[in-house]
C-alpha positions as semicolon CSV with decimal commas, in nm:
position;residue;x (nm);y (nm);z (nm)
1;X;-9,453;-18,176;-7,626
2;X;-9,619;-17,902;-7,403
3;X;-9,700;-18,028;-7,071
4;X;-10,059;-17,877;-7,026
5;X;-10,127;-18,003;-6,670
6;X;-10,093;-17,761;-6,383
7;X;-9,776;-17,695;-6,292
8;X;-9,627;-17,889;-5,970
9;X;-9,314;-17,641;-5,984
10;X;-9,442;-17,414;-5,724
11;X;-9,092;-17,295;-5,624
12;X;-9,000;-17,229;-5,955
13;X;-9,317;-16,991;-5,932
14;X;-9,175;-16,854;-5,614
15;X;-8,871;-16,761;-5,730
16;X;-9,059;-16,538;-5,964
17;X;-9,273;-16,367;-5,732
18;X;-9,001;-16,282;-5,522
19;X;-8,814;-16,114;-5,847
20;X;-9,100;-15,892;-5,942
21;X;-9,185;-15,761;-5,579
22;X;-8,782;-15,709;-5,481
23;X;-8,770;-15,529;-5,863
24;X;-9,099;-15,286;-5,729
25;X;-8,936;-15,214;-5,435
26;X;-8,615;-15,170;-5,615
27;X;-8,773;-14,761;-5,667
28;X;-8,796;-14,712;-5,285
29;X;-8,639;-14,339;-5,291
30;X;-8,404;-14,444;-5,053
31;X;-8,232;-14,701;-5,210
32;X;-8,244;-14,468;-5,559
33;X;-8,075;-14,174;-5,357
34;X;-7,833;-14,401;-5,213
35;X;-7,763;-14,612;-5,547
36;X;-7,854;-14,953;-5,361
37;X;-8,166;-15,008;-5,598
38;X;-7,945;-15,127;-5,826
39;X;-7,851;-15,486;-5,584
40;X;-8,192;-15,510;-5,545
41;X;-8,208;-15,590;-5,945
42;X;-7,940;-15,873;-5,899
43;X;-8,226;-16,113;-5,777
44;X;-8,268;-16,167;-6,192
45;X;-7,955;-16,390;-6,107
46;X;-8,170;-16,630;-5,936
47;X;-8,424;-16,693;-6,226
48;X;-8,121;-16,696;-6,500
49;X;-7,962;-16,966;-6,265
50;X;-8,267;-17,169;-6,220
51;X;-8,359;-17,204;-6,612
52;X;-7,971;-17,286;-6,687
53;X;-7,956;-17,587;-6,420
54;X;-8,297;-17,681;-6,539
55;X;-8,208;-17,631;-6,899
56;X;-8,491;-17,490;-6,992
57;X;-8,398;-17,131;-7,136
58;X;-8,610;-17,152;-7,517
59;X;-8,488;-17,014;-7,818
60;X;-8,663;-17,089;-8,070
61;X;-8,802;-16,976;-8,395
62;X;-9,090;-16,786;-8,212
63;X;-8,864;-16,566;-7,986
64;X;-8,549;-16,585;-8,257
65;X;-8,661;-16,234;-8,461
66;X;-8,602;-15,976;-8,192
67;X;-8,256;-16,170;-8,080
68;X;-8,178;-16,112;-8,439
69;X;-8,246;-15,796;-8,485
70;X;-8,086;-15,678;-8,108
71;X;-7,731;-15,861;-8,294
72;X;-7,779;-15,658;-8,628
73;X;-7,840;-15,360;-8,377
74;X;-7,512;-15,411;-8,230
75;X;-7,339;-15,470;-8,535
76;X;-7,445;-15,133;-8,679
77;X;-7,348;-14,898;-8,387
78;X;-7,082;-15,119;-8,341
79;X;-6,936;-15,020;-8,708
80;X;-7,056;-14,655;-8,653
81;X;-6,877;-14,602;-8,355
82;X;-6,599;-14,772;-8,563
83;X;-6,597;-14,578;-8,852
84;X;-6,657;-14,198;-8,655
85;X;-6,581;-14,246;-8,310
86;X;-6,904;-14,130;-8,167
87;X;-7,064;-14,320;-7,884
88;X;-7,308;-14,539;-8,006
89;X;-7,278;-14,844;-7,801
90;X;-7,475;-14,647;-7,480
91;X;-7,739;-14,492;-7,649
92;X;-8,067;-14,624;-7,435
93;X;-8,216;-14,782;-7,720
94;X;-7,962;-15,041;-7,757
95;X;-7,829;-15,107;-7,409
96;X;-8,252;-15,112;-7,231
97;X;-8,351;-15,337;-7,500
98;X;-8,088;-15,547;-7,410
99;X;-8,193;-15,591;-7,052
100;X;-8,566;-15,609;-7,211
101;X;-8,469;-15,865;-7,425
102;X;-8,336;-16,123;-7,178
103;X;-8,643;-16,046;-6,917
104;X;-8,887;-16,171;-7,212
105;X;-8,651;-16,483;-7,234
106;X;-8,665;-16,539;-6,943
107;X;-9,062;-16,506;-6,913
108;X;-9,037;-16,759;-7,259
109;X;-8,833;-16,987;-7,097
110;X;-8,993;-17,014;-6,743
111;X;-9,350;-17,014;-6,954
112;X;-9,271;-17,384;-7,016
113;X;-9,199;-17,471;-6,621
114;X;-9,482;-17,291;-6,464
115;X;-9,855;-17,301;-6,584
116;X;-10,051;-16,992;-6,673
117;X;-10,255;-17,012;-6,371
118;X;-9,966;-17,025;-6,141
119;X;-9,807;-16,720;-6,335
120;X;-10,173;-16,537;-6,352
121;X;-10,163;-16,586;-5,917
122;X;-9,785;-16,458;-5,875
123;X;-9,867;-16,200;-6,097
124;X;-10,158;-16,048;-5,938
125;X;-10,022;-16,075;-5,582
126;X;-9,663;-15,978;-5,650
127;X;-9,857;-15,627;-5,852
128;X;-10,072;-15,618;-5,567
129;X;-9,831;-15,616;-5,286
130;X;-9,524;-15,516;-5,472
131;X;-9,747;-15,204;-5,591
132;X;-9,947;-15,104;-5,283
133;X;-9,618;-15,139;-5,044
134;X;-9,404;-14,914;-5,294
135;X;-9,677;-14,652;-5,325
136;X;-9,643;-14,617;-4,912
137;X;-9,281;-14,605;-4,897
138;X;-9,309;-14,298;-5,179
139;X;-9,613;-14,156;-4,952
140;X;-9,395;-14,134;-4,628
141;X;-9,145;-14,023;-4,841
142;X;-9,243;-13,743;-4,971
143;X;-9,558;-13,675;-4,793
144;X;-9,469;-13,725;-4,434
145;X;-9,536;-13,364;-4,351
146;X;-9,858;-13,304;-4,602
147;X;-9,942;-13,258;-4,905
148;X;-9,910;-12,920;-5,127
149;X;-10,025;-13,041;-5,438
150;X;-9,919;-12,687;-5,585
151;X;-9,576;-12,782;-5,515
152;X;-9,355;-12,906;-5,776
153;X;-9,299;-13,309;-5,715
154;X;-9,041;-13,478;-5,442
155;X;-8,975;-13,733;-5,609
156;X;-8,695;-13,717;-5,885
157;X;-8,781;-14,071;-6,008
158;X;-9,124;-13,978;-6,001
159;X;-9,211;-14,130;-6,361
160;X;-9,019;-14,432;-6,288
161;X;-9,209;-14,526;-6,014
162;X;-9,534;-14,385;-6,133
163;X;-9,523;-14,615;-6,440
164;X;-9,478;-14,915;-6,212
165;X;-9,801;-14,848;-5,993
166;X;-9,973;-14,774;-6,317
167;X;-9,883;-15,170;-6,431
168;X;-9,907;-15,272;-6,081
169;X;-10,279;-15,156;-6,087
170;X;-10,346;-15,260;-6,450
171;X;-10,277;-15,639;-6,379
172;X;-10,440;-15,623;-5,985
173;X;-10,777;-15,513;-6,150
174;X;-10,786;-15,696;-6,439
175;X;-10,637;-16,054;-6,354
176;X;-10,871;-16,275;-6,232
177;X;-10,998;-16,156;-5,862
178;X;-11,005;-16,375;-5,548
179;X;-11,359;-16,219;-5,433
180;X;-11,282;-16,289;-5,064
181;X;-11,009;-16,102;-5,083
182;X;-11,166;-15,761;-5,238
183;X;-11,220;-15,620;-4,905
184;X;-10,875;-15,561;-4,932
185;X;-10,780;-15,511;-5,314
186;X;-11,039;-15,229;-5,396
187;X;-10,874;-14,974;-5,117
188;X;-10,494;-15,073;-5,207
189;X;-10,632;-15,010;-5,553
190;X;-10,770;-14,649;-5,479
191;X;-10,447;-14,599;-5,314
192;X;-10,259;-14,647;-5,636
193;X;-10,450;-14,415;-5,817
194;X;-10,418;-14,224;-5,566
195;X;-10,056;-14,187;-5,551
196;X;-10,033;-14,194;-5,963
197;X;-10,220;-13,843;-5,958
198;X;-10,022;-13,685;-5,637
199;X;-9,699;-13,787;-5,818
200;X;-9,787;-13,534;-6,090
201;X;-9,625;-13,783;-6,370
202;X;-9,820;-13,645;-6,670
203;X;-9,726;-13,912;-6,890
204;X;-9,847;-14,221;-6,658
205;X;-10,144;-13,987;-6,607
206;X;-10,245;-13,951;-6,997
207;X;-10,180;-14,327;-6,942
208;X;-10,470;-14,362;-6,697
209;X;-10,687;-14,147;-6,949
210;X;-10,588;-14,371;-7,220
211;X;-10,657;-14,689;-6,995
212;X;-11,022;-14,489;-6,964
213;X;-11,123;-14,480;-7,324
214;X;-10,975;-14,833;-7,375
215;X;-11,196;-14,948;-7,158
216;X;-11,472;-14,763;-7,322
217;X;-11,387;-14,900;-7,669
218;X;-11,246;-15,246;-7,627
219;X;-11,358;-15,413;-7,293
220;X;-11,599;-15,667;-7,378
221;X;-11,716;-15,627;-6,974
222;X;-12,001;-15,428;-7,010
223;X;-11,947;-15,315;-6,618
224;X;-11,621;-15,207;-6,666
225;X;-11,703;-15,032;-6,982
226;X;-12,017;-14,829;-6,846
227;X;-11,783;-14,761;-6,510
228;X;-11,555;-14,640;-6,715
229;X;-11,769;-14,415;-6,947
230;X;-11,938;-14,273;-6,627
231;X;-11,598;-14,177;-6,504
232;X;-11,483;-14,008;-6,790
233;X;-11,834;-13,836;-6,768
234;X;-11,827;-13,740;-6,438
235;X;-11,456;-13,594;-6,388
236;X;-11,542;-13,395;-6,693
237;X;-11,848;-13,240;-6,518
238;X;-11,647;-13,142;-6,206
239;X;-11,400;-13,031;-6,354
240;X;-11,579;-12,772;-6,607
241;X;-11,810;-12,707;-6,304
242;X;-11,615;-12,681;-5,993
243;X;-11,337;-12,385;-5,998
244;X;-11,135;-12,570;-5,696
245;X;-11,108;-12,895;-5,829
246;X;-11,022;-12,740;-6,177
247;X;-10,762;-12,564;-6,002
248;X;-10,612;-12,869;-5,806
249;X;-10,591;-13,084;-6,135
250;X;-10,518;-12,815;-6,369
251;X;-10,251;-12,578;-6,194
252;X;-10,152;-12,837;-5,929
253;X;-10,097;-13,176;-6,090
254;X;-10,065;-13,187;-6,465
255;X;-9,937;-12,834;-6,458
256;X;-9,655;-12,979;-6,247
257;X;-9,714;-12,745;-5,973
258;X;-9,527;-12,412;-5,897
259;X;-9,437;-12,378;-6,276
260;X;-9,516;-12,110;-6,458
261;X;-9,725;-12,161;-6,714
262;X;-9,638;-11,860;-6,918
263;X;-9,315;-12,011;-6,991
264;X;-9,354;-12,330;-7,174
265;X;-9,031;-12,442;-7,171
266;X;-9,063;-12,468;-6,768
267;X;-9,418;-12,619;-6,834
268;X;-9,287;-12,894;-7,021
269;X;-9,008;-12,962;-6,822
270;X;-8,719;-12,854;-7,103
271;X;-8,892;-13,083;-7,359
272;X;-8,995;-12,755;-7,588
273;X;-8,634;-12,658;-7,680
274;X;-8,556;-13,078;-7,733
275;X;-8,846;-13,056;-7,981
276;X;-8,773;-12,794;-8,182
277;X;-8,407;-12,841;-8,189
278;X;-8,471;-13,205;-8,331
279;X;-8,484;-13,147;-8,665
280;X;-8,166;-12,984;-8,681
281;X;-7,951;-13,269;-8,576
282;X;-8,170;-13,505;-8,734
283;X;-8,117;-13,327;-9,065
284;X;-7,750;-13,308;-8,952
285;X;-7,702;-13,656;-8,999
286;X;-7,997;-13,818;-9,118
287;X;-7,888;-14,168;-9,210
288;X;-7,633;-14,280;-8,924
289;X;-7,696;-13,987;-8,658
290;X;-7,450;-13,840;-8,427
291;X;-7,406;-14,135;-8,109
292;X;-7,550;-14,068;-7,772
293;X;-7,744;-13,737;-7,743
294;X;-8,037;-13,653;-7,485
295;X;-8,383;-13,615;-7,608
296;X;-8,732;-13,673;-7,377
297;X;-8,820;-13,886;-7,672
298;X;-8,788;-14,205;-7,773
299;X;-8,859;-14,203;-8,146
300;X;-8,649;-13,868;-8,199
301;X;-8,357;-13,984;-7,990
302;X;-8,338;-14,303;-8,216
303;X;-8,333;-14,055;-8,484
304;X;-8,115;-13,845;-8,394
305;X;-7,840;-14,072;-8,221
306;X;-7,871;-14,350;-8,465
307;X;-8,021;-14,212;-8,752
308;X;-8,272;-14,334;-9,001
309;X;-8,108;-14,708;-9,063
310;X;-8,027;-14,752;-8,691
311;X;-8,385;-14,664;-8,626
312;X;-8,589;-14,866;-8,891
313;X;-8,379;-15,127;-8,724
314;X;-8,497;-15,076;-8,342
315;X;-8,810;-14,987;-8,445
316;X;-8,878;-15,322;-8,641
317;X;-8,853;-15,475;-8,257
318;X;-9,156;-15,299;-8,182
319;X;-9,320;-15,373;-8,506
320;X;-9,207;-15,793;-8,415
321;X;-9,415;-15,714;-8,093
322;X;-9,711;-15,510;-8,262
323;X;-9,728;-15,827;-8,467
324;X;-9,730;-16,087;-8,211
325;X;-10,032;-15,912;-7,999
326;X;-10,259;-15,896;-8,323
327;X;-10,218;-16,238;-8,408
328;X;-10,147;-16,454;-8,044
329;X;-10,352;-16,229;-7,800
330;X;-10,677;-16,147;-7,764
331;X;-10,860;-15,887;-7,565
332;X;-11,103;-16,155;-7,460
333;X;-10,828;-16,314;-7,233
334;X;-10,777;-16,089;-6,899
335;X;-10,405;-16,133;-6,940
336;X;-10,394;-16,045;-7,293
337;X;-10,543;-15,734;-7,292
338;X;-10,403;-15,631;-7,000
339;X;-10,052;-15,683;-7,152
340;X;-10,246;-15,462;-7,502
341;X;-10,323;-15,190;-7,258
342;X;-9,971;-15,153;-7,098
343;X;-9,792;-15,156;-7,445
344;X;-10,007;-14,904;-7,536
345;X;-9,923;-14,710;-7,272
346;X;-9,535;-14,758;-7,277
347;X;-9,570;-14,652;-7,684
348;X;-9,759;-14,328;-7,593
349;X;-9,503;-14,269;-7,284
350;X;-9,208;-14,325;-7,531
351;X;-9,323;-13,983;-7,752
352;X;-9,259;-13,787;-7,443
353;X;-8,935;-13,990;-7,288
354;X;-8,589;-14,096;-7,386
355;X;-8,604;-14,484;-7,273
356;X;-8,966;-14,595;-7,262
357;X;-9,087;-14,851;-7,373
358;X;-8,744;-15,072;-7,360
359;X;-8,643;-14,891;-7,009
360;X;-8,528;-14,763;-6,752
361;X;-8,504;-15,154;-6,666
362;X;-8,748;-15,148;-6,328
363;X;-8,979;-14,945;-6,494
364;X;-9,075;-15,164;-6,803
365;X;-8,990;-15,474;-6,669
366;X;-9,392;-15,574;-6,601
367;X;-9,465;-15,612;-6,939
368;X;-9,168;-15,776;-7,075
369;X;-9,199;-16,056;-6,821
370;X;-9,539;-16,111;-6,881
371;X;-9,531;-16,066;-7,255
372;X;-9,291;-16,335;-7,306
373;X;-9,443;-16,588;-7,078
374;X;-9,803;-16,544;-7,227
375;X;-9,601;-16,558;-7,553
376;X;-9,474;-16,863;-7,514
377;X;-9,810;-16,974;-7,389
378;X;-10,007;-16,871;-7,668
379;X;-9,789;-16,978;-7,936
380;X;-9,680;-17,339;-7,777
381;X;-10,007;-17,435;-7,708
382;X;-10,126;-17,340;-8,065
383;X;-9,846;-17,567;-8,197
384;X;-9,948;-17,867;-7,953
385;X;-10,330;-17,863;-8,021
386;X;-10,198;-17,839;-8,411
387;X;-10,004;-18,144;-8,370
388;X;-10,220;-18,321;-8,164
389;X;-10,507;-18,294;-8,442
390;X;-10,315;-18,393;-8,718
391;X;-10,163;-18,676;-8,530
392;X;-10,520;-18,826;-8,488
């Protein structure tokens, strides 16, 4: 039976916490340029080792489709690679959702140790901190001696980290707020948005638009939704109205700044030739693909490494989680839609890059983690209230 008391594990909530803001800070350019970001992401021992001496990693029948379909994944490429010697065993779609795939167990499993409030709290202050401290160490970075936002951006992992201020500020402004504490939260906040824009990461930046007319369509807050609407109103205004503005978003930021925007293979950052060659290989192979090839997209790299089967196969993942959210979550619950908005956003990303939504691993990992914890949440205490009734 679900234990639906608080939770009196508060180290076990701790140990969380700690993961999430040591994975944020995992993108500190530093440690990326050096290649110690990577140690930073061995804290996920801790957790792993915490749920085994507990033994309380769950698999069950609610988490057991995607663990089926990551092991007929793996039998596939394995019998491609097999049968034409191709690598197919690294393409990103296999070996991210891999490292996806245990970070939702282990939000699932730790989901039945740690009550939702608990996880709500580490959540918002790990996103808070872990957010607001990153977006500093980027700003020193590569702002220390100003800003040109007509230069091109300093950052090489710039939609990496981007991404993870975008979820940082997604679950800080939406999870419930600690009013004494909004002095604070607002201007860390405005910070993040801040840096999301100066990093000139188009995709996380259509992501913020899309976050905009979400709000707009779905938020049943009738202050966000209006703040929101008058937003979207007013950018629009200064931007059609005011030539130096225009010129700052426009040619400085989504333009990527110092490219030239008569060639649009330099505008879109080599993605045009990708595109168009596509089709090609796709038609080359079309029902097992060629193994590990580099596209800046997620649903025509499936298609082109792994072909048509392969992808129906990794795409059905995303269709297990597209199923979950319409029938467990509900935009009512702060959490839930929250969690609706990021996937959302990692799906749009995913047209326009090779390993979103499943990776790179730091990048994704915030909705993962929370998606199988509320998960579990939602579905377990469905099942108990269920049993509990028809006990009576």
């Amino acid at each position: 039976m679900v234990n639906l008391k608080p939770s009196i594990f508060k180290f076990d909530a701790f140990i969380l916490f700690v993961s999430i803001v040591l994975t944020i800070l995992s993108q500190h350019p530093l440690l990326i340029e050096s290649g110690y970001g990577s140690f930073l992401l061995l804290i996920w021992i801790v957790p792993i080792t915490r749920l085994i001496l507990l033994k309380k990693i769950k698999i069950d029948k609610q988490i057991s489709s995607p663990i089926l379909i990551l092991l007929l994944y793996a039998i596939y490429l394995f019998s491609a690679e097999g049968f034409t010697g191709n690598a197919y065993l690294i393409v990103p779609s296999f070996t991210n959702a891999i490292k996806m795939l245990v970070i939702m167990l282990i939000g699932y499993s730790f989901a039945s140790i740690i009550s939702l409030d608990d996880f709500t709290k580490l959540l918002f202050w790990s996103c808070l901190l872990g957010g607001f401290v990153i977006s500093i160490f980027v700003f020193l970075y590569g702002f220390s001696e100003g800003i040109d936002v007509f230069s091109r951006a300093i950052y090489g992992s710039k939609n990496s980290v981007s991404q993870i201020i975008f979820s940082c500020f997604i679950f800080t402004l939406f999870l419930p707020a600690y009013s004494k504490y909004s002095i604070v939260k607002y201007p860390m906040l405005m910070f993040m948005v801040y840096m999301i824009f100066i990093l000139k990461s188009r995709s996380t930046i259509l992501g913020f638009v899309l976050l905009l007319f979400i709000l707009i369509i779905k938020s049943k807050d009738k202050k966000i939704k209006i703040f929101a609407f008058t937003f979207v109103i007013a950018s629009s205004i200064l931007l059609l109205y005011s030539d130096t503005l225009n010129s700052i978003f426009i040619d400085g930021i989504m333009t990527g700044g110092g490219r030239d925007t008569n060639d649009l293979e330099d505008l879109s950052s080599g993605r045009t030739s990708m595109f168009t060659s596509a089709p090609a290989l796709i038609d080359e192979n079309l029902f097992f693909g060629r193994g590990r090839y580099f596209i800046e997209s997620f649903p025509l790299a499936a298609l082109v490494e792994v072909g048509l089967c392969g992808s129906l196969i990794i795409f059905s993942f995303l269709f297990w989680v597209i199923k979950k959210i319409r029938t467990k979550f509900s935009v009512k619950r702060k959490i839930d839609f929250s969690l609706i908005i990021l996937f959302c956003v990692y799906v749009m990303n995913s047209f326009f890059e090779e390993q979103a939504p499943f990776g790179p691993g730091a990048k994704s990992f915030l909705f993962w983690l929370p998606f199988g914890f509320v998960l579990y949440k939602r579905t377990h205490l469905y099942l108990n209230f269920k049993k509990q009734l028809y006990s009576k």
